[in-house]
N, C-alpha and C positions, 0 to 999 in steps of 0.2 A: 445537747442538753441532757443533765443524767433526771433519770425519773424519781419521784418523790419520796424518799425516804419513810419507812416504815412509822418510824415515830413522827412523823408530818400526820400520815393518815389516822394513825391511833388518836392522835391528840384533836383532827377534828371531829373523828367521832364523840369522845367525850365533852368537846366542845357541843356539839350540836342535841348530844344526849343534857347536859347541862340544860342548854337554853328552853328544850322541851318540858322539863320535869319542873313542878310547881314545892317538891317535897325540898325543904331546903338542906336537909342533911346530904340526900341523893345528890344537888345540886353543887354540896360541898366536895362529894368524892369525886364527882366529875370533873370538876374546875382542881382539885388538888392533883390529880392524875393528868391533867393537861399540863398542870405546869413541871410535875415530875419529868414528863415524856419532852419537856422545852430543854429540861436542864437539861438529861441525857443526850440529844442532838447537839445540845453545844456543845459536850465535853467530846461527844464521837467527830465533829470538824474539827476543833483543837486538834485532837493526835494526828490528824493527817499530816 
């Protein structure tokens, strides 16, 4: 089993910085950056 790819771990830190911060803009960048770092992972399994 390969170990967790880079943008797994980035994206639950933003995750978890998200769920922490009460500031909703903060909130925004966290959750927009999580889902940037989703797309990127799909498109890097695609090219394999």
């Amino acid at each position: 089993m390969s170990e967790p790819s880079s943008f797994v771990e980035q994206t639950k830190v933003h995750l978890h910085k998200a769920l922490e911060t009460d500031d909703p803009v903060e909130k925004d960048f966290h959750l927009r950056n999580a889902l940037q770092l989703c797309a990127c992972d799909g498109v890097t399994d695609q090219s394999d």
